[in-house]
N, C-alpha and C positions, 0 to 999 in steps of 0.2 A: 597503178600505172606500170604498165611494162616497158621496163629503162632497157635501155641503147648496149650500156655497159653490168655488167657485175665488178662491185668492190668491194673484195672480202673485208669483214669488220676483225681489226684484231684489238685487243688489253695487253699491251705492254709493260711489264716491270722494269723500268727505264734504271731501278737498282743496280740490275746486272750490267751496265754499261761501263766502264773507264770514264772518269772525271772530262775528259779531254775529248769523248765521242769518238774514238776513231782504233776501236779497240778488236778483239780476235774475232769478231760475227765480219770484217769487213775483209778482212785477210781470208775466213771462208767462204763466204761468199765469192768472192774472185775466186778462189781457186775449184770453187764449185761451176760454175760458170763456164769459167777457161776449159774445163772437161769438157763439158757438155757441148760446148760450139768446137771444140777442137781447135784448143789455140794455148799458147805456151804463159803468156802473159797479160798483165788487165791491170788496169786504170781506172776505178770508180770514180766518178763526179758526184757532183750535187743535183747537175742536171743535164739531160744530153746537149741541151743549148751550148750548155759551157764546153762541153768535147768537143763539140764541131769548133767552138769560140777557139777555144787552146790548140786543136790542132791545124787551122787554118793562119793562126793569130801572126800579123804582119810576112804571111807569104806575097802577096804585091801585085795578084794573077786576077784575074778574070774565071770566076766562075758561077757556070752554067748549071741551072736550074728549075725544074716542073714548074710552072706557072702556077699549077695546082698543088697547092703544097702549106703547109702553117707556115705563118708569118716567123715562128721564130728562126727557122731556118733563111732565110734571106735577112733577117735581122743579124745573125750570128756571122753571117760572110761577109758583111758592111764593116759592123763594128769592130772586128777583128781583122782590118785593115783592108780590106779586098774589093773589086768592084764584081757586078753583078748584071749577068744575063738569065733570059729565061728560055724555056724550049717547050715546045707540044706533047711533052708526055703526060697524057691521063693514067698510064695502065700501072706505073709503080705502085700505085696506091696501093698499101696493105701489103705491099712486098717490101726487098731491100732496092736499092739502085745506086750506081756511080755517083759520088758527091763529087770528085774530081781524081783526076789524073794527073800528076806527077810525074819525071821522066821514071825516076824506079820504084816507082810507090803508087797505089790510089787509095782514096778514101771509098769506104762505102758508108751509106747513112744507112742502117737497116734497125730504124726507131720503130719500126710497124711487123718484124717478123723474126722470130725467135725458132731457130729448127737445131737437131741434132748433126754435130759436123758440120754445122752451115761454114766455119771460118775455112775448111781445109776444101770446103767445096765451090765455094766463091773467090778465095782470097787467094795470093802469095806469103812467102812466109814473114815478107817487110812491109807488106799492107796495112793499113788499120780499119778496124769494122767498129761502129758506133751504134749499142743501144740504148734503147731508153725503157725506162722505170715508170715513166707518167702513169696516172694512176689507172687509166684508161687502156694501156700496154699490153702486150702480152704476158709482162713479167712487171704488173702495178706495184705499185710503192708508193711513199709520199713526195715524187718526185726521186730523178736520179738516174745516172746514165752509167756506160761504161765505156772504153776503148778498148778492147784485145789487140795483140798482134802475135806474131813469131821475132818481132825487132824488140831484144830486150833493153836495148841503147832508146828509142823512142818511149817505151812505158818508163822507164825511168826518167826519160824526164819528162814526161808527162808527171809521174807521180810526186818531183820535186815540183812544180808548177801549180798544183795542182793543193799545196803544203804550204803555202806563203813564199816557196822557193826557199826553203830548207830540204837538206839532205835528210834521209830516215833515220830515224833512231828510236829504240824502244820509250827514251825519254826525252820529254821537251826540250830539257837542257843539255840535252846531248847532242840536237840536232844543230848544224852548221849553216848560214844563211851563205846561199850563192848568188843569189838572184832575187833580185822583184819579181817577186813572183803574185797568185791569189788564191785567194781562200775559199776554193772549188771542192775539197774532197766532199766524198758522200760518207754523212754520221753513221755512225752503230744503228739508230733508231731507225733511218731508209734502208740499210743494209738487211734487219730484222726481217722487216715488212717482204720486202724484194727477196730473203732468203727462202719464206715460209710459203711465198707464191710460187718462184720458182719449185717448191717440192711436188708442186700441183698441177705445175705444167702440163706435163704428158697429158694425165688425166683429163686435165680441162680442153687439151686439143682433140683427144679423141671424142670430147662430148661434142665438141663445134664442127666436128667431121660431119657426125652424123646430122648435126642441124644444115651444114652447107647442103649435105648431099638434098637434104630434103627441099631445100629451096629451091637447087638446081632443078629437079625432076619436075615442081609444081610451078615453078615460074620461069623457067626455061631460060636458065643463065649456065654457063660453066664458070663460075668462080671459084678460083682458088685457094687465095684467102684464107688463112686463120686467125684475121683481126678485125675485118671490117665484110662488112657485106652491102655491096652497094649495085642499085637499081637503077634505072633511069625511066623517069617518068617525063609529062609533058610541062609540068610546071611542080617545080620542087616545096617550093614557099606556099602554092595551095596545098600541094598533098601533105606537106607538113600539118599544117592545121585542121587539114580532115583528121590524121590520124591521131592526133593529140585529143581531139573529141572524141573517138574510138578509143582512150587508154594507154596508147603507143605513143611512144618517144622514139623519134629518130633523126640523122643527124646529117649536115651537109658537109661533105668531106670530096673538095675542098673550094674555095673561091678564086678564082684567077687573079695574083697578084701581079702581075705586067700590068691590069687595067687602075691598080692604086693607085690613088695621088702619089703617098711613099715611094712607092717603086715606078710609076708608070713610065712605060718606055713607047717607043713609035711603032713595037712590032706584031704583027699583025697574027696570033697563036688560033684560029679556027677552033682548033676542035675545045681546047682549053675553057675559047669563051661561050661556045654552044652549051657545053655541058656543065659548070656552076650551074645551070639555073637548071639543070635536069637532074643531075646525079644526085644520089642520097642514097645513103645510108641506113636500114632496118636492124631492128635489135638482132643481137649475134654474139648472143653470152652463154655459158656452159649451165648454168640455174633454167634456159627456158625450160619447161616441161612441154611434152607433146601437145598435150590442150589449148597453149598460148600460142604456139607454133603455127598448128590447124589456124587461128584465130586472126595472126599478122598474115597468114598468105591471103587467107578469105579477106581483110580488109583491102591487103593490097591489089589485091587484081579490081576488088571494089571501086578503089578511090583511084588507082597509077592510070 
């Protein structure tokens, strides 16, 4: 079967960790991280659910959201106190995009793209940017997110929030409780994972370069993208099943949730609802080899 994603396999010696999980691989990994996006400070989570959770948590606002988008993200703006609209954008997908705006502050959610300098490129220096670790990510793990910013007053308290709402300290008993807080950070063991991917980054994006360009020229798309590569066919749920007979896995990204019971709202997103049932997703991992390559475009103009 040729899969959607690659997940590197690692053997962990879980030896080397700190009793307490939250020991020096987490400390470099942020600060490796923080480099590379160009951003001063970071916030590990357990999961980006939970960063979007903790950084929207009892703001009181209304916010607006892709129709097309994972459930956890509209799950994450409810429960964390907020209410919730939706909007017509198809095209973030595989990018970053405005989570919301604040009068001196926005969030960006950019769980789906991971670039060099992206924070000093998109952001201000009191912004927060949110990624994710899922294992499907650009930067997989077993799960796990991050917040950056240039506001060292916000990662701070994110990172006590984030702690049970204890203050830092090298030892348990050292630390001070301020606040109710929860038990969000991200262990040594996701840190590892996420550290070792990260090294491979670059790498893996210039192997997806060369796989986009190739899609683009044979199937006559411009996508961007270096997380997802997605097609539009005339029925997604048959060509799905064609291509699962052909060998190929691939994937619907994403469903329009305004039409959920959960969420459904009275507003009326055109292009949102057309395209669930067209868009998908083809495998777009840095392992295909040319042979397999040849072999999804030849099924796809086949079956789409």
């Amino acid at each position: 079967m040729i899969e959607l994603f690659h997940i590197p396999n690692y053997q962990i010696n879980t030896g080397q960790f700190t009793h307490y999980l939250h020991g020096n691989i987490v400390t470099e990994f942020e600060q490796s991280f923080c480099q590379y996006v160009g951003a001063k400070y970071a916030c590990t989570f357990n999961s980006a659910t939970n960063a979007i959770f903790l950084s929207m948590l009892n703001k009181n606002t209304t916010v607006t959201i892709p129709s097309m988008i994972p459930p956890v993200v509209a799950n994450a703006i409810l429960t964390s106190g907020n209410k919730l609209q939706f909007k017509d954008d198809i095209d973030w997908i595989g990018d970053s995009y405005i989570l919301h705006k604040f009068k001196d502050y926005k969030i960006i959610d950019s769980a789906q793209k991971v670039e060099k300098d992206q924070f000093i490129k998109e952001a201000n220096d009191n912004d927060l940017m949110i990624f994710s670790f899922y294992p499907t990510k650009p930067i997989g793990s077993s799960d796990g997110g991050i917040i950056v910013s240039n506001d060292f007053a916000k990662i701070k308290k994110f990172k006590e929030g984030v702690m049970n709402g204890m203050s830092y300290a090298n030892n348990n008993w050292e630390r001070k409780i301020k606040f109710p807080g929860f038990k969000m950070y991200m262990n040594s063991i996701q840190c590892y994972i996420a550290n070792e991917n990260f090294k491979k980054l670059d790498v893996k994006k210039e192997r997806l370069r060369y796989v986009k360009d190739i899609y683009n020229k044979e199937l006559g798309y411009k996508n961007t993208s270096n997380h997802l590569y997605r097609i539009e066919v005339m029925d997604n749920k048959m060509f799905t099943n064609k291509m699962l007979k052909n060998g190929i896995r691939v994937g619907h990204h994403y469903n329009a949730l305004h039409k959920h019971s959960v969420y459904k709202t009275d507003q009326k997103l055109l292009k949102s609802e057309q395209l669930e049932s067209r868009t998908v997703s083809i495998p777009f991992n840095e392992i295909l080899s040319d042979n397999q390559i040849e072999y999804i475009i030849k099924q796809v103009k086949k079956n789409g």
